[in-house]
C-alpha positions in Angstrom: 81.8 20.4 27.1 80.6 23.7 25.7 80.4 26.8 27.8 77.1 27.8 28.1 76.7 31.7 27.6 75.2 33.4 31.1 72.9 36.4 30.7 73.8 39.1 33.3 71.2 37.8 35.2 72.7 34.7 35.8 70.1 31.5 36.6 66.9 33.5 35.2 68.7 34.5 32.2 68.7 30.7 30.9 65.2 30.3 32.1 64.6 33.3 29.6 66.4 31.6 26.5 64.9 28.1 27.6 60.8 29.6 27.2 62.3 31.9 23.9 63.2 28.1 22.3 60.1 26.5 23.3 58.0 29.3 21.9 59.7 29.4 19.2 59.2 25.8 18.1 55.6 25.9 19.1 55.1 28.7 16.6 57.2 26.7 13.9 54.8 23.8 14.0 51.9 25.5 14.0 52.6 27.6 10.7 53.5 24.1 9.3 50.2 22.9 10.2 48.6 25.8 8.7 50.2 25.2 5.4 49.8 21.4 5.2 47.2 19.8 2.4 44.0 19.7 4.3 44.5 21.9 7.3 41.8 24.8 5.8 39.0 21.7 5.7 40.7 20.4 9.3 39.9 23.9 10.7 36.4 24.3 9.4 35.7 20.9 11.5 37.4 22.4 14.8 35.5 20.9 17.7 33.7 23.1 20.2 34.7 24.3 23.4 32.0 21.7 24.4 33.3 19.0 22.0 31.6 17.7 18.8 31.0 19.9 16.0 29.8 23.5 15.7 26.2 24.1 16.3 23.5 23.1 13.3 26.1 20.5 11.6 26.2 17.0 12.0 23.7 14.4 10.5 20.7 16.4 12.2 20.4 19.1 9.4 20.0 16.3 6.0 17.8 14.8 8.8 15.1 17.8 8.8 15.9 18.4 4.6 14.6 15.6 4.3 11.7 14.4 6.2 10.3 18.9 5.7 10.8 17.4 1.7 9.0 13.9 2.5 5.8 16.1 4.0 5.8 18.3 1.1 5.8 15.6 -1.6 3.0 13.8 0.4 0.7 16.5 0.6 1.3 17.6 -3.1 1.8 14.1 -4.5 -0.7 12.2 -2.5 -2.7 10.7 -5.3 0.5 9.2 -6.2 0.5 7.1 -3.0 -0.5 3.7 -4.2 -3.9 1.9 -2.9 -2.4 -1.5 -3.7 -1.1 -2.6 -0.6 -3.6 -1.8 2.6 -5.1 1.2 1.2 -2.6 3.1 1.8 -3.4 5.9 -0.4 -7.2 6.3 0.6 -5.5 6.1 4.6 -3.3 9.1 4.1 -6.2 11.1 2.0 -8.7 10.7 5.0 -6.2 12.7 7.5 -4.2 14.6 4.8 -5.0 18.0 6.6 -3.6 16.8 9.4 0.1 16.3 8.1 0.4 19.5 8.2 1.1 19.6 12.1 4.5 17.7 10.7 6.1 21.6 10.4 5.4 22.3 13.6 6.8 19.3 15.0 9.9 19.6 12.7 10.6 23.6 13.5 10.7 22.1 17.3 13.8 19.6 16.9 15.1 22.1 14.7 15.4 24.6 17.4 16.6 22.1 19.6 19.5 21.0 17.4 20.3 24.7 16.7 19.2 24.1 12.8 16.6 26.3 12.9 18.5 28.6 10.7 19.4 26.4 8.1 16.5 24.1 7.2 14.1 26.9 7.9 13.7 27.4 3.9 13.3 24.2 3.4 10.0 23.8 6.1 8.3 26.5 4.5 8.0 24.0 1.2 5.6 21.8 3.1 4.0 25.4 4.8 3.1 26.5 1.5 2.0 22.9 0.0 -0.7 22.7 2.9 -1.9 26.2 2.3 -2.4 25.4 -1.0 -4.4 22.5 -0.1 -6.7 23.3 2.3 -5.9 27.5 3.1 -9.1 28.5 1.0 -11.2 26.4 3.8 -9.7 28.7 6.6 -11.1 31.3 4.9 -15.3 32.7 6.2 -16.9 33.0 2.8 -20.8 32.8 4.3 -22.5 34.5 1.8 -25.6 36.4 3.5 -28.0 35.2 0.5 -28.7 31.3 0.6 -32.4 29.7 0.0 -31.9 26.1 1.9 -30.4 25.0 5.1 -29.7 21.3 5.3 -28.7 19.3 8.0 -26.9 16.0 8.0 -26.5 13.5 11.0 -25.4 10.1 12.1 -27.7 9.8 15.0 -26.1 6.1 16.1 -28.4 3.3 16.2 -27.3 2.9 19.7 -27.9 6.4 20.6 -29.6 6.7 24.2 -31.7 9.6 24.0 -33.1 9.8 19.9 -35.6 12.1 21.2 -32.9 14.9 22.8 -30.8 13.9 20.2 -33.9 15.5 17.9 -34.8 18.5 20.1 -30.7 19.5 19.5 -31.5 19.2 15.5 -34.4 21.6 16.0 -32.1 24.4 17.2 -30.2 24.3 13.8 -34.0 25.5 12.1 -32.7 23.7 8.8 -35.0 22.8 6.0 -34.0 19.7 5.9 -32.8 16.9 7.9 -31.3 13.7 6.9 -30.5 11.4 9.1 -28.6 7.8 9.5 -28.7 4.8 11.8 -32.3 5.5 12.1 -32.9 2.3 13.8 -36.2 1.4 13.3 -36.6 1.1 17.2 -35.9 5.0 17.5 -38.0 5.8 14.3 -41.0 7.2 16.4 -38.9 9.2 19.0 -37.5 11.3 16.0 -40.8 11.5 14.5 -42.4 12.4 17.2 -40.1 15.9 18.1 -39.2 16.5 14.3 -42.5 15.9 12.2 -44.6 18.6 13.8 -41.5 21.4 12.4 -41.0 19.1 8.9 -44.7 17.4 8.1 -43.0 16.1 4.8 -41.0 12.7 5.6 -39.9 9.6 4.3 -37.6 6.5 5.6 -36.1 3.6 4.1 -34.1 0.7 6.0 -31.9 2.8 8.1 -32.1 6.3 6.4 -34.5 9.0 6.6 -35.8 12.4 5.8 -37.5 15.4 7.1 -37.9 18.8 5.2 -40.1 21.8 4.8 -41.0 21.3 1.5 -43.3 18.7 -0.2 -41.7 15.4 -1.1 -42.4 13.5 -4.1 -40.9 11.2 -6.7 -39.2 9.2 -3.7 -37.4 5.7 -4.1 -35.2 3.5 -2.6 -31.6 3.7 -4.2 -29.4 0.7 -4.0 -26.1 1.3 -3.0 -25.8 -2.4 -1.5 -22.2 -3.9 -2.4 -22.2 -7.7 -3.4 -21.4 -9.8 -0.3 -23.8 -8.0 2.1 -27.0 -9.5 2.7 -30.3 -8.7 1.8 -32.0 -5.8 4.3 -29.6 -3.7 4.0 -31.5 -0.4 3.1 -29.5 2.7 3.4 -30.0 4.8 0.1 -32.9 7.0 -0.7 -33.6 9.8 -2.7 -37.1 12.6 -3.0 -37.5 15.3 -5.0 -37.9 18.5 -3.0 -40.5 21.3 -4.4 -38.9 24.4 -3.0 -39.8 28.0 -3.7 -37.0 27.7 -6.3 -37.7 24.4 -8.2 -37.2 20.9 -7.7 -34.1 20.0 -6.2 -33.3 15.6 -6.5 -32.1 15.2 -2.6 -30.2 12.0 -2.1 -29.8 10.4 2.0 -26.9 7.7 1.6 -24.8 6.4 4.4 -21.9 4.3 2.7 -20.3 1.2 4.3 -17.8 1.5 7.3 -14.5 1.1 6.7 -11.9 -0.7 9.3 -8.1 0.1 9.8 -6.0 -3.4 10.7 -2.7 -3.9 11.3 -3.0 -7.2 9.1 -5.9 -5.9 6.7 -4.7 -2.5 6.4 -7.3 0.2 5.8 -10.6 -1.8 5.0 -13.1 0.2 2.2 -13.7 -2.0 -0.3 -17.6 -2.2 0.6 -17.1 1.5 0.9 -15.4 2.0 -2.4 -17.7 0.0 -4.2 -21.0 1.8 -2.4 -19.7 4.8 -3.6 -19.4 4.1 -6.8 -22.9 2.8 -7.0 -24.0 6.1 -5.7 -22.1 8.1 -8.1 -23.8 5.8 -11.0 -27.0 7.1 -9.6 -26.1 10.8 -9.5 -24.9 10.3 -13.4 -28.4 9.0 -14.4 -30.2 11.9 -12.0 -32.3 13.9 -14.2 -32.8 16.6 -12.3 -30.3 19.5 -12.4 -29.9 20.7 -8.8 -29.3 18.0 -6.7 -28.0 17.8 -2.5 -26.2 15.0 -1.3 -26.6 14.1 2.7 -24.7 11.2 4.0 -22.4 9.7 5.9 -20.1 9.0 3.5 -17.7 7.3 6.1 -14.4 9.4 4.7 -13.4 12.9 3.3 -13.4 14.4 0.1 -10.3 14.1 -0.7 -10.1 10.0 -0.2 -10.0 8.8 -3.8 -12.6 6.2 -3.3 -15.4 8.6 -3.2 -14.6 9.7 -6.4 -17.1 8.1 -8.2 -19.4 11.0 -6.1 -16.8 13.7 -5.6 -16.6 14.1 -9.4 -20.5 14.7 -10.1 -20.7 16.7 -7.2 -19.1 20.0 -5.3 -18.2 20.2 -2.1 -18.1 22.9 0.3 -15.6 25.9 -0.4 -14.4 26.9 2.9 -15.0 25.6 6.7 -13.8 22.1 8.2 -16.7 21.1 10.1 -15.1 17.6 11.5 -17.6 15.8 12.0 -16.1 12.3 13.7 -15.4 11.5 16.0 -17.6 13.3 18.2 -15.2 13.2 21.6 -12.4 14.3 19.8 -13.3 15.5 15.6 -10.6 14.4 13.2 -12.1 14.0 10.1 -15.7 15.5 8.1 -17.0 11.9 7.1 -20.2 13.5 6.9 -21.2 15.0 3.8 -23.4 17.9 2.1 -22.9 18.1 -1.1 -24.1 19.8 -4.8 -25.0 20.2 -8.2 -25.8 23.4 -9.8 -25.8 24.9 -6.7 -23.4 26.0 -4.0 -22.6 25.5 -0.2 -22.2 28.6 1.4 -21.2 27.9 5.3 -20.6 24.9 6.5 -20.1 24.3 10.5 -20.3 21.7 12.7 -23.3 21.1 15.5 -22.9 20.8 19.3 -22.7 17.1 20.2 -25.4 15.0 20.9 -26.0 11.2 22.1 -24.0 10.0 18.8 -20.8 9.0 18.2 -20.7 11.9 15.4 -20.9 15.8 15.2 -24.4 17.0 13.2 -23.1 19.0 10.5 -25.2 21.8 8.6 -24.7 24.0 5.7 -26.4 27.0 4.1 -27.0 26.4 0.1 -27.6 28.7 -3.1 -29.7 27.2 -5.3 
């Protein structure tokens, strides 16, 4: 047996040279870790002191990338969306402003994954999308010089109080008021408050309309889809002799539409009403015209574009107008040809199940 060399400390001396060896070794496989194939992309994947993977990896990141790139295509693609199956595309048109509250909502987990940082270019796609969407209508452009103030409501033909409901229209001292769900029941409580401010009137079925200015030239427009039955009135239009010329005003309250989880989102009636109506603005002689309805979606739903594309809608303000407890959507409408809305706002609430809405327009 080999004699074993004893430092001059004796017993602590081989201690010494036993830690030296393991040290040593140690250090040896290490440096021949390093320099294995692979070890650099080993390192980059080195867990955390509290395990799993450094902050802002993992599967979180592609996560964000992708849904921030999924609510930028839909806002700028939307007419892309396909109508085919439920309506989808006319669905996601009638709340498209509001998928902009996905950035917010994405920014959030992102700062609670830590990938704030990373996907923070890619949220600002979706950011700028919406802005160039519907930023111009953020924007006050009331323009001090207008000649008419029009007023448009869906007073509810189960509306409790049609004559406060009226007094509230007053306050908005419009030149014209147009009015839907007029039930025939409720007809002399609005007359009764409104006609002593607009002597000119006219109804028809459910519609009707006060103003300032002499009425003439009015008829009965029949935006009635095949399949509903007969009395069901809710189209008119008058010529309105204002200080400025004739303008052709149009009342039209389109059919409802119904979201299902079977049927999808119902607006056939609708889209077909509307494209009634829009035959009816084509053949309008008159230049100027004003459109007042409920229109029962947004401007930006494709199945109002038989009437979107003969007429101009407001250039800046929201105005929601529906519904009235909690506003999502402007399904009430104020529209124009050869003229311009100026302002647009929404009216305190009354007993309807929608916000009054009135705008200031340049003839």
């Amino acid at each position: 047996m080999a004699a074993t060399r004893v430092m001059p400390n004796g017993i602590d001396g081989v201690r010494v040279q036993m830690r030296v060896r393991v040290r040593v070794r140690e250090w040896t496989r290490r440096r021949a870790d390093r320099t294995a194939p692979g070890a650099r992309a080993g390192r980059s994947r080195r867990p955390s002191p509290g395990g799993g993977v450094p902050p802002g990896g993992g599967i979180w990141r592609p996560v964000f990338v992708l849904l921030s790139l999924l609510t930028a295509c839909l806002l700028i693609f939307h007419s892309a969306v396909p109508n085919t199956v439920g309506r989808l595309g006319s669905l996601l048109e009638t709340f498209l402003p509001w998928l902009g509250l996905a950035v917010p909502v994405l920014m959030g987990l992102a700062l609670v994954r830590r990938s704030a940082v990373a996907v923070l270019p890619v949220l600002l796609l979706p950011v700028v999308a919406w802005f160039g969407l519907f930023g111009g209508l953020l924007l006050s452009r009331s323009d001090p010089e207008y000649d008419v103030t029009a007023l448009q409501h869906n007073v509810s033909d189960v509306n409790p109080d049609p004559s406060g409901t009226a007094r509230k229209l007053l306050d908005a001292r419009a030149d014209l008021i147009a009015l839907e769900e007029l039930a025939p029941s409720a007809r002399p409580a609005f007359g009764a408050v409104l006609t002593p401010e607009y002597p000119h009137h006219t109804a028809m079925g459910t519609v009707g309309l006060w103003s300032r200015y002499p009425l003439v030239d009015i008829r009965r427009v029949d935006i009635k889809p095949e399949g509903i039955g007969s009395g069901w009135d809710r189209g008119l239009r008058a010529t309105a002799r204002t200080p400025q010329g004739d303008i052709a005003v149009y009342v039209a309250h389109l059919p409802s539409v119904r979201l299902g989880l079977t049927t999808g989102f119902s607006s056939a009636w609708r889209d077909e009403s509307a494209a009634l109506l829009g035959a009816a603005l084509a053949a309008e002689p008159l230049e100027k015209v004003i459109l007042l309805g409920d229109l029962n979606s947004t401007v930006d739903d494709r199945g109002l574009a038989p009437v979107t594309s003969r007429l101009n809608p407001p250039a800046s303000g929201f105005a929601l107008s529906w519904p009235a407890s909690f506003p999502l959507a402007r399904i009430d409408q104020i529209l124009t040809r050869a003229a311009s809305v100026t302002h647009v706002w929404s009216l305190p609430a009354t007993g309807s199940d929608h916000l009054p809405i009135a705008a200031r327009v340049r003839l």
